[in-house]
C-alpha positions in Angstrom: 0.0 0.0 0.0 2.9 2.5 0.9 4.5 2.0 -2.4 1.4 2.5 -4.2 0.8 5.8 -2.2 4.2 6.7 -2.5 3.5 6.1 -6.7 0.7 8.8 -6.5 2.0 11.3 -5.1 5.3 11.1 -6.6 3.0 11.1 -10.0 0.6 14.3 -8.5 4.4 16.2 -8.3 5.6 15.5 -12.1 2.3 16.9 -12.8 2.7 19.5 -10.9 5.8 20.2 -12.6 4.7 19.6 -16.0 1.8 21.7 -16.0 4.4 25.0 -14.4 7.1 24.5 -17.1 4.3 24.2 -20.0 3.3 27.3 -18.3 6.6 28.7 -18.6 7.0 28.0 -22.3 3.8 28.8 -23.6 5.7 32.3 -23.5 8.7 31.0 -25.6 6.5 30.0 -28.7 8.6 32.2 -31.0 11.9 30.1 -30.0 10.7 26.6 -30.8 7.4 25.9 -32.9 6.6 22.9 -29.6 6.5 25.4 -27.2 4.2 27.1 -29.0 1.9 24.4 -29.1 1.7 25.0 -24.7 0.3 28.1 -25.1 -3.1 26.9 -26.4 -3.9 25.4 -23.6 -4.1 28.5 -20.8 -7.7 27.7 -19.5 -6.8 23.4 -18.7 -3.3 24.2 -17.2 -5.0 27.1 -15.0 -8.1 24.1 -14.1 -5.1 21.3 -13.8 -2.8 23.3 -11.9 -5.6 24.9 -9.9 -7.3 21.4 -8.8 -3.8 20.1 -7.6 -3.1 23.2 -5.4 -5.9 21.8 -3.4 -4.9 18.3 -3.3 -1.5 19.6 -2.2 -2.9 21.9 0.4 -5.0 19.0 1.8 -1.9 16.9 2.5 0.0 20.1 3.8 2.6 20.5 1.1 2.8 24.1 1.2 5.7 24.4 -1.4 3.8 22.5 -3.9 0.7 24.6 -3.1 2.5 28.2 -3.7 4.0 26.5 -7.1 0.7 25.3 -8.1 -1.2 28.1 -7.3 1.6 30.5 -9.1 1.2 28.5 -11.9 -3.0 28.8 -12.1 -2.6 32.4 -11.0 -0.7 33.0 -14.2 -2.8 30.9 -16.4 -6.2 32.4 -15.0 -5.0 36.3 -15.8 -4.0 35.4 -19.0 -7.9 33.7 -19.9 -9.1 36.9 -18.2 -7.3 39.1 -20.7 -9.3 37.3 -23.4 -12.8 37.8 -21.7 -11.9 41.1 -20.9 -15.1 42.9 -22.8 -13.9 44.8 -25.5 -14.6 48.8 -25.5 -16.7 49.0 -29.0 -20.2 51.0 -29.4 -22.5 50.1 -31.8 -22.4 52.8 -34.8 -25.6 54.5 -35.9 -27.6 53.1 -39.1 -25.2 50.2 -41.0 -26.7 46.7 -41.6 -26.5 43.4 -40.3 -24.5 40.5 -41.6 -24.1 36.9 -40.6 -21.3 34.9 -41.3 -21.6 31.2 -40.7 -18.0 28.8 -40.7 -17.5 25.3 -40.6 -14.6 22.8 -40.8 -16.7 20.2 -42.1 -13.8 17.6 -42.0 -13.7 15.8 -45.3 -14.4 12.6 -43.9 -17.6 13.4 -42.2 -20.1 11.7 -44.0 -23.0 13.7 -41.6 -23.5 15.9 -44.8 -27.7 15.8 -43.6 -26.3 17.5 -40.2 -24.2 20.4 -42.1 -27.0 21.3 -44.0 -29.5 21.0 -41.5 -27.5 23.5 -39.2 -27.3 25.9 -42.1 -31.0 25.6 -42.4 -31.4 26.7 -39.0 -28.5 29.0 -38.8 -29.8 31.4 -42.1 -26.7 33.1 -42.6 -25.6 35.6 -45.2 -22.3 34.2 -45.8 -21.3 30.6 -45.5 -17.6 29.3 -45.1 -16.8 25.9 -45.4 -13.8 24.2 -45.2 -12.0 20.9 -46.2 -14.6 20.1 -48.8 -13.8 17.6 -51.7 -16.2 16.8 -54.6 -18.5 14.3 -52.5 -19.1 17.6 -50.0 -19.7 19.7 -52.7 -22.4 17.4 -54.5 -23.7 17.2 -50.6 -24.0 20.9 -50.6 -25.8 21.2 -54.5 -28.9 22.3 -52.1 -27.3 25.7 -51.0 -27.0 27.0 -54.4 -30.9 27.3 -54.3 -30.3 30.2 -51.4 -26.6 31.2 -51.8 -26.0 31.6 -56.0 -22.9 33.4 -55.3 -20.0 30.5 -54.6 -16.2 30.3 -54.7 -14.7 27.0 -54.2 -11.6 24.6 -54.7 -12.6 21.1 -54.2 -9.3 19.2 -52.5 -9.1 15.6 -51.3 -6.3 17.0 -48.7 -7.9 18.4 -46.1 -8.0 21.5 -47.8 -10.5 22.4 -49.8 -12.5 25.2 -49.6 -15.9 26.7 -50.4 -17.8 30.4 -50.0 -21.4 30.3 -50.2 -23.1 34.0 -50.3 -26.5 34.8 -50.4 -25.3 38.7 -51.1 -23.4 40.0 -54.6 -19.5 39.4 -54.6 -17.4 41.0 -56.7 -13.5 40.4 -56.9 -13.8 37.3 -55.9 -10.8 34.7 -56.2 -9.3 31.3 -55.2 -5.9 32.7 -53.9 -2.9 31.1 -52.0 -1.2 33.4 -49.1 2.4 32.4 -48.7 3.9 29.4 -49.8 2.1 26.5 -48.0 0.3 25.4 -51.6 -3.5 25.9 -49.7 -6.2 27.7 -51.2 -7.8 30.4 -49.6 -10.8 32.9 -50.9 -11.3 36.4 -51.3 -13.9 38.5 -52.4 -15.8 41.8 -52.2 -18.9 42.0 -50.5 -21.4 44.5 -50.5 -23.7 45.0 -47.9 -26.4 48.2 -47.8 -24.3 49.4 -50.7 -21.0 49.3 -48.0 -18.6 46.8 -49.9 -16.7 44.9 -47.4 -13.4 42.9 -48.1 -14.0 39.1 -47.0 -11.1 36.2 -46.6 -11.5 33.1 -45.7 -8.6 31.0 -45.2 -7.4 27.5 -43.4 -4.0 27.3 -42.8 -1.9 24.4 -42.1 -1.5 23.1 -38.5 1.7 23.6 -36.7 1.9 19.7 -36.6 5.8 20.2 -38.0 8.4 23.1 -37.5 8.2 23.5 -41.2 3.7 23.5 -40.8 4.1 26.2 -38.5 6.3 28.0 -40.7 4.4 27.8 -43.4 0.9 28.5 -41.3 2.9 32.3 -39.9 3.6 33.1 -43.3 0.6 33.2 -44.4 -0.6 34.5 -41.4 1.7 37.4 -42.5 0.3 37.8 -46.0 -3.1 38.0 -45.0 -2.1 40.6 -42.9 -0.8 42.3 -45.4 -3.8 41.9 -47.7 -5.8 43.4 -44.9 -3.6 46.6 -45.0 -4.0 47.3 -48.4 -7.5 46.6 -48.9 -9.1 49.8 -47.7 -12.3 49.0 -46.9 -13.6 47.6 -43.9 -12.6 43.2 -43.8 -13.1 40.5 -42.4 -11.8 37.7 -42.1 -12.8 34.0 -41.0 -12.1 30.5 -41.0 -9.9 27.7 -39.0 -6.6 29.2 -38.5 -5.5 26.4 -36.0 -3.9 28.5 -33.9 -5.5 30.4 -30.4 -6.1 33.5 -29.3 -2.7 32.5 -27.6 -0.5 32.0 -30.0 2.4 35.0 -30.2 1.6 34.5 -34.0 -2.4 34.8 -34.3 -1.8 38.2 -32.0 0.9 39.2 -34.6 -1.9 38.7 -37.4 -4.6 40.7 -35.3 -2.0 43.7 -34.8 -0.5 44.0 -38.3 -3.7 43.3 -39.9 -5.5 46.1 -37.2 -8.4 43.6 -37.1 -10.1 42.6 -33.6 -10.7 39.4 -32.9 -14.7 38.6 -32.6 -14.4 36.4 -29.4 -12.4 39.4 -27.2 -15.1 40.0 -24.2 -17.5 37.1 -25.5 -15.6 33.6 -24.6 -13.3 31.4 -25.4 -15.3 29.4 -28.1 -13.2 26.4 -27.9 -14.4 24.5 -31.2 -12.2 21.5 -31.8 -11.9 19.2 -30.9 -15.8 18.4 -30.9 -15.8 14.8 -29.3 -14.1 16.3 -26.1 -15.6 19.4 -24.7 -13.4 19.3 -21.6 -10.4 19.5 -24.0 -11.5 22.3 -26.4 -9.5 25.1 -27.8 -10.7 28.1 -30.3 -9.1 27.0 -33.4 -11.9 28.8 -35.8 -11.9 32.7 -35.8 -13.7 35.5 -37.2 -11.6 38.8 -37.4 -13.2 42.4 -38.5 -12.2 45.4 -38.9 -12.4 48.3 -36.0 -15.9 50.0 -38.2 -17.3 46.8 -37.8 -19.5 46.0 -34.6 -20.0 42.8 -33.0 -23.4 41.7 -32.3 -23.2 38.2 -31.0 -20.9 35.2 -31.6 -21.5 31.6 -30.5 -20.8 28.3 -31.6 -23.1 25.4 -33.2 -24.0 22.1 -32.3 -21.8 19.1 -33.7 -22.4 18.0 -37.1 -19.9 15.1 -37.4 -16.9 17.2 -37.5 -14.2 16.9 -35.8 -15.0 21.1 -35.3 -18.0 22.8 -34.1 -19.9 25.3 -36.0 -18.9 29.3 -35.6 -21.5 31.7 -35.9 -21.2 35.1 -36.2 -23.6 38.5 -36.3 -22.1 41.6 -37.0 -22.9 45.4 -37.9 -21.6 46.7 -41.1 -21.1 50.6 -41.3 -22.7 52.9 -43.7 -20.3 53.9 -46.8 -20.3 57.6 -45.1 -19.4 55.9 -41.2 -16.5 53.9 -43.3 -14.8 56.7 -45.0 -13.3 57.3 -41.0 -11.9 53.8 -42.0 -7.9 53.4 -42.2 -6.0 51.9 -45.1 -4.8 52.3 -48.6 -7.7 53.5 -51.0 -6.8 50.3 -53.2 -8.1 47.0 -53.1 -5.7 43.8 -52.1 -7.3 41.5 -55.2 -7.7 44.4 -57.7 -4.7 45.5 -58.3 -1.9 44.4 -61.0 1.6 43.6 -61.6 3.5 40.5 -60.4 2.1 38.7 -58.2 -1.4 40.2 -58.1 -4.4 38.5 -58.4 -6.6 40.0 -61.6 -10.3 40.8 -60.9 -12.9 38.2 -61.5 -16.1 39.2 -62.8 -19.2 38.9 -60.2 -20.2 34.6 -60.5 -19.2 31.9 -59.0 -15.8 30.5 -59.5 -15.5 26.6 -58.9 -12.1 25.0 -59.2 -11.2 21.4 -58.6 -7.8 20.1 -56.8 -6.5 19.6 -60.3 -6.8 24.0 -60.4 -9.2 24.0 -63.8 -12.3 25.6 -63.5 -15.3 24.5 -64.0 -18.7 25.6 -64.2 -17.8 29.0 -64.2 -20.4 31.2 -65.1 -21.9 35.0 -64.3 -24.7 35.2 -61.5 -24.6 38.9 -60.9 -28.2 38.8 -62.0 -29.2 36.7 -59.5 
């Protein structure tokens, strides 16, 4: 019995351990792409390290306790910084938009749940991600509500689809950096306000080359952002926190906000495990752009949950206040630009043809 007692608590103190250092480096994740991966986890190591400052206390190990408790203390401010509400008023006149995003995962074969949730959901925009050909015959039914469509079919995780209900314009299958994904862009308008939208799904830091490749384009979206001059959004599964030194580099140097500041946490994937959540899928807007209510959806097969979104898009005379270059990120030309794509839907396949390509601005 001793040695087995002896064999938990001697475990309870390498846990204890653990959960500081991994407190410690989740402030390093600029030096090694592993300790970045600590940082996601703020709210479990303050819960973990909280729970065995208790245990400790109850066995009167008062060193363990004031390590333990250091350790949640830490944690806990930096979750609080996150719900700290965000100082925004709601601007006079503009209209409402809502965005809807899902990682559908491209094996999910719950294609009647997706749809269903949609149904319910009635958004404006819809952004779906890792979509092959089988999801996109699944989703044929969307058309009949949301004419306007951009999509890359992939069988790599990767594909991507935008369904809108409101004119595009602009709009383009585009890869950010180097990583070889597609992401899409178009122009929006919204009570006669166009609105620059992205949505985008990076790779996960799974590899030091991944994560890499994922800041990159983390960097080039930012950079789009800048030079759009309108008000943006953007949305989609960035897999990476509100934690990450990188997604707060994207939020600065794109001069977006992020949509959960104030509201939660949002921890979407993964879906089977609600005690292990994190907020993988994001919706950043512009400072013009008011928040109305986020929340996320019920599971649908994925290994992600649904992200809804309600926002409040300025007026074109409150946006004029708005900061940026007065030229558009996907309309411009020389090398490397994107060239402007008439109002339709634009459908490519992993192969990069296009097909059924046609002009819906009448629609």
């Amino acid at each position: 019995m001793r040695r087995s007692s002896f064999s938990l608590w001697g475990l309870l103190e390498v846990a204890a351990v653990i959960g500081c250092l991994a407190t410690v480096t989740g402030f390093l994740g600029r030096c090694w792409w592993i300790f970045e991966l600590t940082c996601h986890f703020r709210l479990h190591l303050a819960g973990a390290l909280g729970a065995l400052a208790v245990i400790w206390a109850m066995k009167r190990r008062w060193r363990m306790v004031a390590l333990c408790s250091a350790g949640a203390a830490v944690n806990t401010v930096l979750v609080l910084v996150l719900l700290w509400p965000a100082d925004q008023s709601a601007p006079p006149g503009g209209q409402r938009l809502r965005l809807a995003a899902i990682n559908v995962h491209t094996e999910n074969e719950r294609s009647d749940l997706v749809l269903e949730f949609l149904r319910r959901a009635d958004a404006d925009v819809i952004l779906l991600m890792e979509v092959n050909e089988r999801w996109m015959n699944a989703l044929a039914p969307l058309r009949t509500n949301y004419p306007q469509v951009i999509a890359e079919s992939r069988e790599d995780n990767f594909g991507i689809a935008l369904f809108s209900r409101l004119p595009l314009t602009n709009q383009a299958v585009v890869e950010c950096g180097q990583a070889e994904v597609p992401s899409v862009v178009a122009t929006i308008t919204v009570g006669g306000q166009n609105v620059f939208l992205l949505g985008t799904h990076p790779l996960p830091p799974g590899s030091a080359e991944n994560a890499r490749l994922r800041n990159e384009q983390f960097r080039e979206i930012a950079a789009r952002i800048r030079r759009c001059g309108m008000p943006a959004i953007v949305l989609g599964d960035l897999n990476a926190t509100a934690g990450s030194p990188y997604f707060n580099e994207l939020v600065r140097d794109s001069g977006l906000h992020n949509t959960s500041q104030g509201r939660g946490l949002f921890g979407s994937w993964p879906a089977s495990l609600p005690c292990a959540r994190i907020g993988l899928d994001h919706c950043l807007v512009s400072a013009s752009i008011f928040v109305i209510a986020k929340q996320l959806g019920p599971r649908v097969g994925s290994d992600h949950l649904p992200v809804l979104v309600e926002v409040q898009i300025p007026s074109p005379r409150q946006s004029e206040a708005e900061p940026g270059t007065n030229w558009n990120a996907i309309d411009r030309t020389g090398p490397g630009s994107d060239p402007p794509i008439p109002a339709g839907t634009s459908w490519r396949t992993a192969g990069g043809a296009a097909e059924n390509d046609h002009d819906v601005s009448s629609q």
